[in-house]
FIKOLZA-1660 file (N, C-alpha, C; in steps of 0.1 Angstrom, whole numbers, plus 5000, padded with zeros to 4 digits):
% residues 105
   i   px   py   pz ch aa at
   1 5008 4988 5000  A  X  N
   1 5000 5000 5000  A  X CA
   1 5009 5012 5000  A  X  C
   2 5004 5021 4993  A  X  N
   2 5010 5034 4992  A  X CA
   2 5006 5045 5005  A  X  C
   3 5016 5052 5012  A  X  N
   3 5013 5061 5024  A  X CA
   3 5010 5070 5012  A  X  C
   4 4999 5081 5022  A  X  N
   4 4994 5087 5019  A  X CA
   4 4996 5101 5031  A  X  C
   5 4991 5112 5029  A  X  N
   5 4991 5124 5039  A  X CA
   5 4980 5123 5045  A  X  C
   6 4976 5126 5053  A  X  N
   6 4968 5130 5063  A  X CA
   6 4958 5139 5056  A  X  C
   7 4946 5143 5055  A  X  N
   7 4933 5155 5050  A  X CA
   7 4940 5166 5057  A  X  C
   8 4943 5161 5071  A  X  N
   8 4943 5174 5084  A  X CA
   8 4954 5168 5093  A  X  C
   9 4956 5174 5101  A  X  N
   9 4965 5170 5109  A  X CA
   9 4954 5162 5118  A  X  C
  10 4962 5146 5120  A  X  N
  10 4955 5135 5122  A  X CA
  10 4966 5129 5138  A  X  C
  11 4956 5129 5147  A  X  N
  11 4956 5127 5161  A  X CA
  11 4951 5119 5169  A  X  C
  12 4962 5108 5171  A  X  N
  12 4954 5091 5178  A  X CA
  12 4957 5091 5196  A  X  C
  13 4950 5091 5201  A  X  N
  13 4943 5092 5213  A  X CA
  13 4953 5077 5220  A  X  C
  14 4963 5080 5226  A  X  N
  14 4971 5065 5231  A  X CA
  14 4972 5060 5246  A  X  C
  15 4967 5047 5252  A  X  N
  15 4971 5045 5263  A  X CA
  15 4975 5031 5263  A  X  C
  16 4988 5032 5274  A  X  N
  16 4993 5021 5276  A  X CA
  16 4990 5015 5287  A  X  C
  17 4993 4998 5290  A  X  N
  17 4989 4993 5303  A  X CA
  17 4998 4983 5308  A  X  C
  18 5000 4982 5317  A  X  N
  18 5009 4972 5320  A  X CA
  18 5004 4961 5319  A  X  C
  19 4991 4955 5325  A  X  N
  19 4985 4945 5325  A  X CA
  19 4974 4942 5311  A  X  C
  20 4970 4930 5312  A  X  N
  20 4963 4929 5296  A  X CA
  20 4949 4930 5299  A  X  C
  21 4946 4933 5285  A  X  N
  21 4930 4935 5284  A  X CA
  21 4926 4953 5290  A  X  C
  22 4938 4962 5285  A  X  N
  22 4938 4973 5287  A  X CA
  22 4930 4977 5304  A  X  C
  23 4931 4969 5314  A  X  N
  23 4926 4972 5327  A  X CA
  23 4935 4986 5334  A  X  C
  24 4924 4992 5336  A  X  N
  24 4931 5006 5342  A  X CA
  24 4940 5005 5355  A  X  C
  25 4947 5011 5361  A  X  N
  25 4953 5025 5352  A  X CA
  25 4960 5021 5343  A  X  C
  26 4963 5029 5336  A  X  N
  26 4968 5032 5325  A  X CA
  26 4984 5036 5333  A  X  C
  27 4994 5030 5324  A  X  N
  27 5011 5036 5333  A  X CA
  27 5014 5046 5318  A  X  C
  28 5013 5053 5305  A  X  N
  28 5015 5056 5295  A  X CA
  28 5002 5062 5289  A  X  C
  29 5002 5075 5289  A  X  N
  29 4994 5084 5275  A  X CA
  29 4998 5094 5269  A  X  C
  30 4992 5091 5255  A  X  N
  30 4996 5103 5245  A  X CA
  30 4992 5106 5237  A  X  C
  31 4995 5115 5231  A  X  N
  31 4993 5123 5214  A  X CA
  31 5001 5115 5205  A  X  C
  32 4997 5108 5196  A  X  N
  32 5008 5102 5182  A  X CA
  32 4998 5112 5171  A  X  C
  33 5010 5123 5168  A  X  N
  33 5006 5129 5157  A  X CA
  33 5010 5127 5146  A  X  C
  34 5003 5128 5134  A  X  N
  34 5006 5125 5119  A  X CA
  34 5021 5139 5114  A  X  C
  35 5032 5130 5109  A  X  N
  35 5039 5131 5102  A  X CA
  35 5048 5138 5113  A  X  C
  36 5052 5131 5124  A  X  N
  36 5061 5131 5131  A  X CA
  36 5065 5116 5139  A  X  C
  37 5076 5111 5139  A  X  N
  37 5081 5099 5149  A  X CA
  37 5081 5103 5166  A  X  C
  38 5075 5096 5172  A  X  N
  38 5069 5105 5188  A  X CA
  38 5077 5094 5193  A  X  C
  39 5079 5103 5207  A  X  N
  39 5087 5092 5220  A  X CA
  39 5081 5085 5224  A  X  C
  40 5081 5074 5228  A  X  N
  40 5072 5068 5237  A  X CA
  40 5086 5063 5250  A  X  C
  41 5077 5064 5262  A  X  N
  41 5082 5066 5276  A  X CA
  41 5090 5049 5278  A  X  C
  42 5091 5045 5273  A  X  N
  42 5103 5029 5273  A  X CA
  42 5093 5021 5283  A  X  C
  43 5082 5018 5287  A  X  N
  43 5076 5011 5296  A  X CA
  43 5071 4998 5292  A  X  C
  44 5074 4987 5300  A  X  N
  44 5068 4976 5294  A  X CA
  44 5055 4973 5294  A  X  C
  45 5046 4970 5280  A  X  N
  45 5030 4972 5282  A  X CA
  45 5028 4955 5278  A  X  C
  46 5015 4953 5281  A  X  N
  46 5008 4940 5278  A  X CA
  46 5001 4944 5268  A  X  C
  47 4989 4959 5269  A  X  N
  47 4979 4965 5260  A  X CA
  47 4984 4976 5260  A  X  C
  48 4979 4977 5249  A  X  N
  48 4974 4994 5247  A  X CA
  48 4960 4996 5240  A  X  C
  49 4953 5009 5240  A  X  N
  49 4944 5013 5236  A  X CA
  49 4947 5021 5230  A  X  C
  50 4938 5026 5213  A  X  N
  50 4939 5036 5209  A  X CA
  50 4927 5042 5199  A  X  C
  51 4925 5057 5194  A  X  N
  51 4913 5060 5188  A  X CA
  51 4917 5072 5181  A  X  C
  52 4907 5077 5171  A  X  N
  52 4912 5091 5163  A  X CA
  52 4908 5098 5173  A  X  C
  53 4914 5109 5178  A  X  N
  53 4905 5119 5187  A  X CA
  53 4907 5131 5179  A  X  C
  54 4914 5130 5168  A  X  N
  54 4910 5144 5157  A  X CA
  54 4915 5142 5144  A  X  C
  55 4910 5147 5134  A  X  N
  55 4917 5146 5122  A  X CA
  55 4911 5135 5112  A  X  C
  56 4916 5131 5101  A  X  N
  56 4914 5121 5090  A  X CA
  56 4921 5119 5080  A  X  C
  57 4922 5105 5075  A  X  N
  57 4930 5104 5064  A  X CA
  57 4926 5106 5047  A  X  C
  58 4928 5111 5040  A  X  N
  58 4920 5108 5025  A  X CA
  58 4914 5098 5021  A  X  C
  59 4907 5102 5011  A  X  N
  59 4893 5089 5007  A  X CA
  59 4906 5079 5003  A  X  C
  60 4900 5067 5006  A  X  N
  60 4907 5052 5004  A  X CA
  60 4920 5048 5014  A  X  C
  61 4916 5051 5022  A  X  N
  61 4932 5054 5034  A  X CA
  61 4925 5053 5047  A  X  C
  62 4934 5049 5056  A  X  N
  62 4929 5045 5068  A  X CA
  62 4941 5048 5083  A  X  C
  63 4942 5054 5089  A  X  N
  63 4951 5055 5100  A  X CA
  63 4957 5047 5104  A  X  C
  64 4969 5043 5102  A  X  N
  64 4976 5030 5108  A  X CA
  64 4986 5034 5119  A  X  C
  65 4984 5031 5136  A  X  N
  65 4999 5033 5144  A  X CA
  65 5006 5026 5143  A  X  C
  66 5020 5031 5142  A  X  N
  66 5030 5019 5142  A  X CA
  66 5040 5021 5155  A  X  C
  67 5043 5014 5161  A  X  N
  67 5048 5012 5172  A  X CA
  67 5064 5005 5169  A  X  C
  68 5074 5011 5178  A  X  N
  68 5087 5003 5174  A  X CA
  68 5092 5006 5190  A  X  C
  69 5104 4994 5189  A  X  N
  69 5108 4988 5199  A  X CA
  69 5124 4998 5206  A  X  C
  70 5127 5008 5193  A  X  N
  70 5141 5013 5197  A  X CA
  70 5134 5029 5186  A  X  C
  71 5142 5037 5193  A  X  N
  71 5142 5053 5189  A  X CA
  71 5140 5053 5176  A  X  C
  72 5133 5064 5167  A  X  N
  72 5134 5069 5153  A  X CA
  72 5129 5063 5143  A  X  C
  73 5115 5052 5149  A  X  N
  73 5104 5050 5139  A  X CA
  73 5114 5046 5130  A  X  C
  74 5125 5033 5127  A  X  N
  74 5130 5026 5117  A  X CA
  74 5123 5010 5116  A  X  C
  75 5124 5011 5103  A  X  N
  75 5115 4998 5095  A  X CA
  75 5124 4983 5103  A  X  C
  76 5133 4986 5112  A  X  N
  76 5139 4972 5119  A  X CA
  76 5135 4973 5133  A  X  C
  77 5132 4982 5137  A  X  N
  77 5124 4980 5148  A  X CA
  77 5107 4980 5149  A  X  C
  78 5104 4982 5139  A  X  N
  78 5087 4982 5139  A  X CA
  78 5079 4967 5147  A  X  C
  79 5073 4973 5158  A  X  N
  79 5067 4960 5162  A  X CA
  79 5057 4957 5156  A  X  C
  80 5050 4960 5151  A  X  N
  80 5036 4962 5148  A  X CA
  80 5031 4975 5142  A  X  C
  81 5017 4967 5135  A  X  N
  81 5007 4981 5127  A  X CA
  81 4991 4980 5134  A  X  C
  82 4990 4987 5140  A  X  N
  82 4973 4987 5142  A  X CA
  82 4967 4997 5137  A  X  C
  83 4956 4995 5130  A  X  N
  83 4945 5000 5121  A  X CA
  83 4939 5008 5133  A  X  C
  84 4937 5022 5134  A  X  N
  84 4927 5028 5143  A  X CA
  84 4915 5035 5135  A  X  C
  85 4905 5033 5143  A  X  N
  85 4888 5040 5143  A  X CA
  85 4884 5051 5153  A  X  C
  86 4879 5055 5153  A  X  N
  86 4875 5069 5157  A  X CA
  86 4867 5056 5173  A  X  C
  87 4865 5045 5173  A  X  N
  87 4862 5035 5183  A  X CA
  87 4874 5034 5193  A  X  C
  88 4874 5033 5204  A  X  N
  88 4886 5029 5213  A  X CA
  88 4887 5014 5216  A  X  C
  89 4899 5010 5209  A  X  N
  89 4901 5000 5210  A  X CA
  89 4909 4992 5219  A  X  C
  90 4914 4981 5221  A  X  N
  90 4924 4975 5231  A  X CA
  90 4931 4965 5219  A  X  C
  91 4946 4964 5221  A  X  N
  91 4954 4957 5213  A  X CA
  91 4962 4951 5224  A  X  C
  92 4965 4935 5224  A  X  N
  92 4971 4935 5226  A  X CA
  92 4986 4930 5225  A  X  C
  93 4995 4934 5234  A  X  N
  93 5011 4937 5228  A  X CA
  93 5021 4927 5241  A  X  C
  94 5035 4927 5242  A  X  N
  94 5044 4921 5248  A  X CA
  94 5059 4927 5245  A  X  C
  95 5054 4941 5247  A  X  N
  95 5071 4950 5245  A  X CA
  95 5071 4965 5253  A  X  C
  96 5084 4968 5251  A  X  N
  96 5086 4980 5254  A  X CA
  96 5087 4990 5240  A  X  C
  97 5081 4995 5240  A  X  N
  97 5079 5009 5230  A  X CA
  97 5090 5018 5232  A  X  C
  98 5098 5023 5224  A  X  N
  98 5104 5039 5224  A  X CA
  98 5100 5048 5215  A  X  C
  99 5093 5039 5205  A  X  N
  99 5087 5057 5198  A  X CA
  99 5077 5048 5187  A  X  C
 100 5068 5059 5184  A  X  N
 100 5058 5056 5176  A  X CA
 100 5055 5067 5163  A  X  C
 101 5039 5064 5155  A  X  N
 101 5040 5076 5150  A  X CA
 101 5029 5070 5145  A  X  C
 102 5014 5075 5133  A  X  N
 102 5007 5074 5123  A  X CA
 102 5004 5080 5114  A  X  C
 103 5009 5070 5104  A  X  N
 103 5002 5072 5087  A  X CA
 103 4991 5067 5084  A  X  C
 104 4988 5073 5071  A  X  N
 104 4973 5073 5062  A  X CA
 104 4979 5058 5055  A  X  C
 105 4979 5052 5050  A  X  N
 105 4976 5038 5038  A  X CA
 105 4965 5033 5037  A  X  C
% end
């Protein structure tokens, strides 16, 4: 799939958890904004949660977070892609995060 830009500046709603099945509290929250690589706080999660809380991608495109295991959002550390909805979801994971980010595809 081809990345695409954002309509608007596109804003996913993030919480992390230590325990699974996203059970609160939450030890991790944030802003992953479109068309920047974001920190994430190095914490080991089970879940996370996540949702559009502003923004959209262009017709035929969908919001994908990508999550990586070492600094600078590189394609060798990428753990995963989760598809997000304007729905809050729960995913769950078995890593420590250092940075994240979301594109349109």
């Amino acid at each position: 799939m081809a990345t695409a830009t954002a309509a608007a500046t596109l804003d996913i709603a993030f919480s992390g958890y230590y325990v699974a099945d996203c059970v609160s509290p939450s030890i991790e929250s944030a802003n992953v904004i479109s068309g920047a690589c974001g920190p994430a706080n190095g914490l080991p999660l089970r879940s996370f949660s996540a949702h559009i809380y502003s923004g959209s991608c262009d017709a035929g495109t969908s919001p994908v977070l990508k999550v990586y295991t070492a600094t600078g959002c590189t394609e060798a550390s990428l753990y995963g892609e989760y598809e997000v909805t304007s729905e809050t979801q729960c995913f769950a994971v078995d890593g420590t995060f250092l940075s994240n980010e979301v594109v349109c595809e």
